[in-house]
C-alpha positions in Angstrom: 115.6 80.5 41.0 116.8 80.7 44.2 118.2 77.5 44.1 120.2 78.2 41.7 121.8 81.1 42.7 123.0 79.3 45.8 125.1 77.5 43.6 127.1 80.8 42.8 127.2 81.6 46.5 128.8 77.6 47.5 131.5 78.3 45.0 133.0 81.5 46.4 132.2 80.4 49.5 135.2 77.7 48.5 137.3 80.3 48.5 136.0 82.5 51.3 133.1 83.1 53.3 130.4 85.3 51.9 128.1 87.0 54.7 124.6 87.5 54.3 124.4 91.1 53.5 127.5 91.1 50.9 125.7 88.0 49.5 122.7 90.2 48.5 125.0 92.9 46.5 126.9 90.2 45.0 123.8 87.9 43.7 122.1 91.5 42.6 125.8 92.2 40.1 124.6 88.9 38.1 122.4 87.7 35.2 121.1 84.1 34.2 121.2 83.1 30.4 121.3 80.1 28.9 123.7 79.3 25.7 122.8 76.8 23.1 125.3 74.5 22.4 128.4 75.4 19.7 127.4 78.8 20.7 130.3 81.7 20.5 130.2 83.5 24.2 132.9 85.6 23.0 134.5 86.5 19.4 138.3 87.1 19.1 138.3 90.6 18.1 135.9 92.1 20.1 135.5 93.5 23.1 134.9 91.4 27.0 132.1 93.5 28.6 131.7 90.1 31.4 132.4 88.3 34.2 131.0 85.0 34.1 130.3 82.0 36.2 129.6 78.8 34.4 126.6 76.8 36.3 126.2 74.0 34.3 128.1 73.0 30.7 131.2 73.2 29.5 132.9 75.9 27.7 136.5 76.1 25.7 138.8 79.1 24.9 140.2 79.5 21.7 142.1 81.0 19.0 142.9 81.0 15.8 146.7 81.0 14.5 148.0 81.3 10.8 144.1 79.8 10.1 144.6 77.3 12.4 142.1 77.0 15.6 144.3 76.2 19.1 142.3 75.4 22.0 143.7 76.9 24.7 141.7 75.4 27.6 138.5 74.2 28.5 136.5 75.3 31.7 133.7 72.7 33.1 131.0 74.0 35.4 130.8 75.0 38.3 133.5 77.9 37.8 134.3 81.5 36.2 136.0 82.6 33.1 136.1 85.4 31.4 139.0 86.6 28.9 141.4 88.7 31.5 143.5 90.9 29.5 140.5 92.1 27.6 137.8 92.6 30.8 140.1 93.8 32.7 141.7 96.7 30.0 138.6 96.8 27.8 140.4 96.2 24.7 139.7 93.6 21.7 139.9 89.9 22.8 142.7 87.7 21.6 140.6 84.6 22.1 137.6 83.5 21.7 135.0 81.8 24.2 132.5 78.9 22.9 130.2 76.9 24.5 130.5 73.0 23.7 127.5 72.2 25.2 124.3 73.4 26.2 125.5 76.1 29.1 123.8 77.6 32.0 125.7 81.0 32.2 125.6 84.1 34.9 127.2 87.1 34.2 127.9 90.6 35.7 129.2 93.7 34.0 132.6 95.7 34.5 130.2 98.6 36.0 128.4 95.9 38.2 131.7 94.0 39.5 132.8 97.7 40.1 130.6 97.9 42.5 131.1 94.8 44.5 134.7 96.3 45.3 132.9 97.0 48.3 132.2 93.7 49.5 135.2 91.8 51.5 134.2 89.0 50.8 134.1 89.4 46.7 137.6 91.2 46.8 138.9 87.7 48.5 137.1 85.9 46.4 138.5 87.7 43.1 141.9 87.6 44.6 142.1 83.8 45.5 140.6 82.8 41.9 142.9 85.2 40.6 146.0 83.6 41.9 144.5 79.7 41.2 144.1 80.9 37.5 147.4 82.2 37.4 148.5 78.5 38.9 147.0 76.5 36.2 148.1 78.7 33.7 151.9 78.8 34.7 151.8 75.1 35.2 149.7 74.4 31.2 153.0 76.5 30.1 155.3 74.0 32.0 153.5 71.0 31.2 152.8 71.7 27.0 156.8 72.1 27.0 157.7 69.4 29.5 155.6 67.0 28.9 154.7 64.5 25.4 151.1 64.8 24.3 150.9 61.1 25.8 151.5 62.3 29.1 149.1 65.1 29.4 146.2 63.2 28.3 147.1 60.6 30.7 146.4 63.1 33.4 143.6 64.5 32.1 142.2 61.2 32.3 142.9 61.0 36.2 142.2 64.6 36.7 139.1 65.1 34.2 137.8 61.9 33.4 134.2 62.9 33.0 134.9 66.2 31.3 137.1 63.8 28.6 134.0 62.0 27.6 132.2 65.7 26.7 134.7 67.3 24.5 135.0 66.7 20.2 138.0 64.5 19.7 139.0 67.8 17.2 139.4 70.3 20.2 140.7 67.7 22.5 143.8 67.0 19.9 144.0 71.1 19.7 144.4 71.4 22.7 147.4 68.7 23.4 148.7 70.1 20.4 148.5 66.8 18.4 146.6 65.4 15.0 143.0 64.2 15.7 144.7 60.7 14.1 147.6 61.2 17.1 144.9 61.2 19.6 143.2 58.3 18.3 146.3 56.4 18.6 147.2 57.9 22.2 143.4 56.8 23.0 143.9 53.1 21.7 147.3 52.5 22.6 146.1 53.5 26.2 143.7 50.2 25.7 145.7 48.0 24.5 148.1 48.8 28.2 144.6 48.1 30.2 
């Protein structure tokens, strides 16, 4: 168990350094579940109660528009998620938050994270994780309206070729905003240029 834990500690520590003591609180804030594959984490609609860390899987974030499911991103392990607006105001979530494979998942509470406001070290954390999510999210805005479906894949196959392999064709297409049938195209005329 305590293995894996350590995996929690080496990913803030990539953002700051966690001493022992405030290591102790922290790793006391979270619990280990696993999630069955396909699994719904959280349901657009209701509430965020968590914080979580994602040890091992991959998870997507999604919603659904005029009946119409849009992924809006994927996340692969090792890293957090959670749906921000809702956590953080503790109102209904516009998203949801599914599992696409079999997920090792550690969470901690609002009143638990509440509590780590006393640790430097989580309050850097939080803030530098904070500011990289807002990064990626400002630059998905610039690149879905910048840049052709073509493009973006192309760099998701530089920047994420692994995680490429792991996600249904169907929320891969969502999520560049094109057909299934458009990505299959994008995919082979990507071959044929190889």
């Amino acid at each position: 168990m305590w293995g894996i834990q350590t995996m929690l500690r080496k990913f803030i520590e990539q953002y700051t350094r966690v001493p022992d003591d405030e290591w102790l609180i922290i790793n006391e804030a979270f619990e280990r579940k696993l999630f069955a594959k396909n699994e719904i984490i959280l349901k657009e609609g209701s509430v965020c109660r968590y914080f979580y860390f994602l040890q091992t899987g991959l998870i997507r974030c999604f919603t659904i528009f005029d009946g119409t499911d849009i992924t809006k991103y994927f996340t692969v392990a090792p890293y957090c998620f959670t749906s921000i607006e809702s956590f953080t105001k503790q109102k209904p979530a516009e998203e949801s938050i599914q599992t696409l494979e079999e997920s090792v998942i550690w969470f901690a509470s609002a009143k638990k994270l509440e509590q780590l406001k006393i640790s430097n070290s989580w309050n850097e954390f939080t803030t530098r994780l904070l500011q990289e999510v807002q990064q990626f999210s400002k630059n998905s805005l610039l690149e879905a309206k910048t840049k052709t479906a073509d493009q973006r894949y192309r760099e998701l196959l530089i920047n994420k070729p692994e995680a490429i392999q792991r996600i249904p064709l169907k929320y891969l297409s969502s999520y560049l905003g094109v057909a299934p049938q458009s990505l299959s195209r994008i995919r082979k005329n990507l071959t044929k240029r190889n």
